[in-house]
N, C-alpha and C positions, 0 to 999 in steps of 0.2 A: 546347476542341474543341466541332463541334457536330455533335451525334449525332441521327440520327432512327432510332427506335426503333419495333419495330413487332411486335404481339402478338397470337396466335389468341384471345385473351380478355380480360378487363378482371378481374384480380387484385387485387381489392379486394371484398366484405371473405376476407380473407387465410383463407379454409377449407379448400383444398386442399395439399399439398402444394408442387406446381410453383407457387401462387398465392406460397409463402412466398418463396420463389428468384425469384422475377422481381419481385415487389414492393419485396423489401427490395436487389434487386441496383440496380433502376432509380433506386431513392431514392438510393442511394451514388453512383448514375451524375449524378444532379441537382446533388450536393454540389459537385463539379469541375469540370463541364461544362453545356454548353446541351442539353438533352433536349425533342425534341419529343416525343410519344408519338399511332399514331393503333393503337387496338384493336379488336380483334373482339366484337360482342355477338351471341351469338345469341338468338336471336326479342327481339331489341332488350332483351334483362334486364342488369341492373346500370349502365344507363345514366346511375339518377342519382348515380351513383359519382365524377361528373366533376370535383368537387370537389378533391375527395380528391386527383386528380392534376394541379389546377390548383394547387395549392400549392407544387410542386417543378418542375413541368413548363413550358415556355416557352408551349407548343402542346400542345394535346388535344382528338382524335376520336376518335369511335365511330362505329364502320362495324358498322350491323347487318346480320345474316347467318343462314341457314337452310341448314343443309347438304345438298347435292342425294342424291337417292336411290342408293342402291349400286347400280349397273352391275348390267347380268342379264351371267351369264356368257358367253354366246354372242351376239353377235361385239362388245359395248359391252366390256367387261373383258379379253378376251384379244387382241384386236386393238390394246389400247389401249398405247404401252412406259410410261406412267406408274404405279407402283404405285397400286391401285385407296388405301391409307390415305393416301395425299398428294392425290390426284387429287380424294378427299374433301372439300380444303379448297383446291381452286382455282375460282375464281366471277369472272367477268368483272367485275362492278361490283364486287370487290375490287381486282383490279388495276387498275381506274380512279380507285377511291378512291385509292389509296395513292400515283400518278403527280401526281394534281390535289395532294395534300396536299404534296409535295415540290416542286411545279411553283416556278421561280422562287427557291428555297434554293438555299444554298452548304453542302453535308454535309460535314462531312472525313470520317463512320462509317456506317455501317446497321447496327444489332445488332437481332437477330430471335432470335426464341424458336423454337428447333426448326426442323426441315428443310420442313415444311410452311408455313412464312414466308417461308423462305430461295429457294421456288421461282420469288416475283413480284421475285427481283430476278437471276434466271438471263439468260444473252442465247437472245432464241429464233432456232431454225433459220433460219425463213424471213423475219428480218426484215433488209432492207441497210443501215437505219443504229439500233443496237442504243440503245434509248433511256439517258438518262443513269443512270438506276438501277441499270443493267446492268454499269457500269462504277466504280460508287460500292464503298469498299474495304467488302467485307462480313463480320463477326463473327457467326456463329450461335454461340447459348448454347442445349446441347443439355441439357436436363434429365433426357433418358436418348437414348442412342446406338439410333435404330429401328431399325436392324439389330441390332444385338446382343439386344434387347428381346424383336423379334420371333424369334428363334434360338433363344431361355429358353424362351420361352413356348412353344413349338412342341416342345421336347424335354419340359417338364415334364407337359403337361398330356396326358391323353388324346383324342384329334382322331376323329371318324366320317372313312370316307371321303373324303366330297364336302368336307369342312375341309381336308383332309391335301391335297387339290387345290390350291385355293383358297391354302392357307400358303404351299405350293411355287410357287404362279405367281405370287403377292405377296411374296415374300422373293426371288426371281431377278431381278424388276425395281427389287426397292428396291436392291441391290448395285448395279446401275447407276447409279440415282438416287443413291446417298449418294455415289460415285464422281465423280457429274457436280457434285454441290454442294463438293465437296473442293476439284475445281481452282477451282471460283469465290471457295471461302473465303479472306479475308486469314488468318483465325485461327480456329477451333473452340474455346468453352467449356467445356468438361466436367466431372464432377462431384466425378472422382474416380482416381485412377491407371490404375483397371482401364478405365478407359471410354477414356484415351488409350490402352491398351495395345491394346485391341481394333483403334481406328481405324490406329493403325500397323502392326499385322499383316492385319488383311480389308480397309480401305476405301482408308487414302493413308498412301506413308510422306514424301511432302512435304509434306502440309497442315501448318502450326501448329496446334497445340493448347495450351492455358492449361487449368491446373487451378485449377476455384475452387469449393472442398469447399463441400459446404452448411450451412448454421447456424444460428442460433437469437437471436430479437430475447429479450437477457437483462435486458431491462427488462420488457419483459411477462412471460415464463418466469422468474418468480423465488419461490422459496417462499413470500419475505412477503406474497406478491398474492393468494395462497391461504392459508389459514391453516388448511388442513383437517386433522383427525386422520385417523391412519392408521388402517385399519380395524378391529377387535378381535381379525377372522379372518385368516387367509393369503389376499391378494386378487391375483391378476394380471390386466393389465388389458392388449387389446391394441387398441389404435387407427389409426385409418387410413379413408379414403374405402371403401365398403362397392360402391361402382360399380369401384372399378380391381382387375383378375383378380388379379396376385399377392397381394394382401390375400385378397380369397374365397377363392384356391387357399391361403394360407398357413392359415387359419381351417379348411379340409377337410382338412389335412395334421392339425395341431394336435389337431380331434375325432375324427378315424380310427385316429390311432395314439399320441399324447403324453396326451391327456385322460385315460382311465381307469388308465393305467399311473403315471401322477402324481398322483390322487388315492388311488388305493391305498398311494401313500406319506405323503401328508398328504389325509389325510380330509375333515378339516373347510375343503378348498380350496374356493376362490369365483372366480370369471370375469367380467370385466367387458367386450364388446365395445362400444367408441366409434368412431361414426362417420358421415359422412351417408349415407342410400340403401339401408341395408342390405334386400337382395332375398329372396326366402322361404329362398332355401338357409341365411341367416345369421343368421335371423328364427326360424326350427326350432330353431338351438341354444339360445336361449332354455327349450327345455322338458327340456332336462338339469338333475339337479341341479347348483344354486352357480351355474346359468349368467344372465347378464344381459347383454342386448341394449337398450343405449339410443337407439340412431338418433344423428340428430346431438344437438348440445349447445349451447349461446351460449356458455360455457365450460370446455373441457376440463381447466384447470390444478387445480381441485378434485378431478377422477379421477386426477390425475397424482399428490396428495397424499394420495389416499385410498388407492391404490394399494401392495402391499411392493414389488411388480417389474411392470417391461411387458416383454411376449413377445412377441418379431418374428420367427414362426418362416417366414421368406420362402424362396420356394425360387427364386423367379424373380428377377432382381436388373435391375439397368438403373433404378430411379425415384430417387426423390429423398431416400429414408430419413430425411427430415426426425424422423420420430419418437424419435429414438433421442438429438439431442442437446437436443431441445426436454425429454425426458424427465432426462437427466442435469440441465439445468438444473433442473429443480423438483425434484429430489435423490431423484429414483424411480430405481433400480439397472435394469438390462438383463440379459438374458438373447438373445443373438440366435443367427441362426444366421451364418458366416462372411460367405455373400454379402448378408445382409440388415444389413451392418457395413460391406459394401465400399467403399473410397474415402476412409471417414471417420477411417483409422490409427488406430485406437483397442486398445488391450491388452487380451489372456486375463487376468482375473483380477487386472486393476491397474483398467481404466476400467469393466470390463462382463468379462461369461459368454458363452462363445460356444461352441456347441454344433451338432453338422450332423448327427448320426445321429440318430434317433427314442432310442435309449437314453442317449446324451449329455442330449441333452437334456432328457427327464424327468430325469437324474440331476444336473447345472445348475443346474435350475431347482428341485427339490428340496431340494439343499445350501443353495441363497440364504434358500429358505423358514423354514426349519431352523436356520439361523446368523446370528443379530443381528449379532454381528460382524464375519460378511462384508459382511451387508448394509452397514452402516456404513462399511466401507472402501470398498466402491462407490459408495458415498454421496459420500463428503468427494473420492475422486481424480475419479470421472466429474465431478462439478460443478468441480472445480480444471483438469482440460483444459478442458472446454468454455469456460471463462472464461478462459483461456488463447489458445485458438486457435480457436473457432469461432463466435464474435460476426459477427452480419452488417456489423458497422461497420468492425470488420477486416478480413472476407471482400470486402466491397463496396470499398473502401480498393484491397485489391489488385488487383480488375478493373477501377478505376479507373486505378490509375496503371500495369495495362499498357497499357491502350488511348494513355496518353499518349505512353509511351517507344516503343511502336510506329507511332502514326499521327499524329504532329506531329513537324516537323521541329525 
């Protein structure tokens, strides 16, 4: 097949999240098939990454880009039917770039990263011969379902007024918009059972959907590449991008009401926050005791061995929980909450701890602390699934070969 591939960013080098899931899906994608790739740079950064993706890739651009300013409310935003967070990443000289870079190719696929991609290849209203892109069979790979996302995050978090505005006139257009990207899709991505189940109850019960769970590159993720000792004291360690709200909202959950209640049961407990960007709210926890706030790292796999447990105490769910099998690989035990697990079918008390009330979970994460032997048996089965079924060369393998058995004759 030949696939042209096309990304709000340049996922490389692989710090994020979403950067894990699209880097290592594209490379699976390279293995099988012809992949062009052309991505987004904003204010032109990571450009000289090109490399990197010339190795696997037939074809690679960088289209750099500067996000235009938020709409004032009054008549730009509410007159506007595109939801103002998609609207955010539509720019004329992106849809030129992306037309010029296809111009003249034979695609059998377009796979886009999220629905914010998937918009330059919609047919538009007013045009009477819909250009070929339009018509090219399209796979978005949604690294979290924006509707659903934004639904979390609106229930979790507490909103002022003029937000609570704002939420409701941007989540009534996005149910449109996901709606309109559904009939266009050949097949939908997603991450994890709960994120098809969503889209065939709120958004389409025709579109296809592929489930391709996220996972973990277990050649880099491996103990022996760390060789670190564990710590002397009880050390939990939670990691994740200190920019994306459910991480911050899971971090204010965590010191509001699990921190004190959990060191009163083991004292001499210690806290490790990893991550890049961390903003004052996460930067403050620093001046608790046991607390440590490192910003980012050039390597996390060292805290992952330094680490007895990582705590995903998420409340918001929809991202890419990439944490939690990266963490099982390097043989650090888990403790999450249900929805901060979702997708990735992993077992109570066989793979990981998974806890959702505030006293669950100080009591959880206390028994693990507490018990060598649990720890251990977390230890030996979380590393024995994950090596089982959540290797991105198996994960990548099988969004390969749907794309074959569904879009080649």
């Amino acid at each position: 097949m030949r696939i042209l591939v096309v990304y709000p960013y340049i996922p490389f080098p692989v710090d994020r999240g979403t950067y894990q899931r699209t880097f290592h899906l594209l490379r699976s994608l390279a293995r099988d098939h012809t992949v062009d790739l052309l991505a987004l740079s904003e204010a032109g950064e990571r450009c000289e990454q090109k490399s990197v993706f010339a190795e696997f890739c037939r074809r690679v651009e960088f289209v750099p880009f500067t996000h235009p300013n938020w709409p004032r409310l009054f008549p730009d935003r509410l007159l506007n039917p595109l939801p103002a967070t998609v609207r955010h990443w539509l720019l004329p000289h992106v849809r030129e770039a992306i037309h010029r870079f296809a111009d003249g190719e034979r695609y059998d696929l377009a796979h886009v990263c999220d629905i914010v991609m998937a918009q330059y290849f919609l047919p538009q209203p007013a045009a009477r011969n819909p250009p070929p892109l339009s018509r090219l069979p399209l796979a978005v790979d949604r690294s979290r379902v924006d509707l659903q996302f934004q639904l979390a995050q609106r229930d979790a978090l507490s909103r002022g007024a003029r937000q609570a505005v704002l939420d409701w006139e941007n989540i009534t257009k996005l149910k449109r918009f996901e709606r309109r990207v559904a009939r266009r899709a050949a097949v939908e991505v997603v991450c994890g059972p709960d994120d098809e189940t969503f889209i065939r109850e709120r958004i389409s019960r025709d579109v296809a959907v592929q489930v391709v769970t996220n996972g973990v590159d277990l050649d880099y993720f491996t103990p022996a590449a760390a060789p670190e000792p564990r710590a002397t004291e009880p050390t939990v360690l939670f990691c994740g991008a200190m920019d994306y709200t459910p991480n911050v909202d899971a971090l204010r959950w965590f010191f509001a009401e699990l921190h004190e209640p959990l060191r009163a049961r083991v004292p001499d407990l210690r806290v490790l926050i990893v991550g890049k960007a961390p903003g004052a709210q996460v930067q403050a926890y620093a001046q608790r005791p046991g607390v440590t706030v490192t910003g980012g790292v050039p390597d996390v796999r060292p805290l992952y061995r330094r680490a007895w447990l990582q705590i995903v105490p998420l409340r918001i769910g929809g991202g890419t929980r990439l944490k939690i099998p990266e963490s099982l690989a390097m043989g650090t035990p888990v403790v999450s909450t249900t929805i901060g697990a979702q997708g990735l079918d992993l077992r109570h008390g066989h793979d990981l701890l998974l806890a959702d009330t505030p006293e669950a979970f100080v009591r959880e994460t206390a028994r693990a602390l507490t018990t060598p032997a649990l720890r251990a048996h977390l230890e030996t089965e979380g590393a024995r699934t994950v090596h089982a079924r959540l290797s991105w060369s198996r994960l990548g393998k099988q969004l390969s070969d749907c794309y074959a058995n569904r879009f080649t004759a």
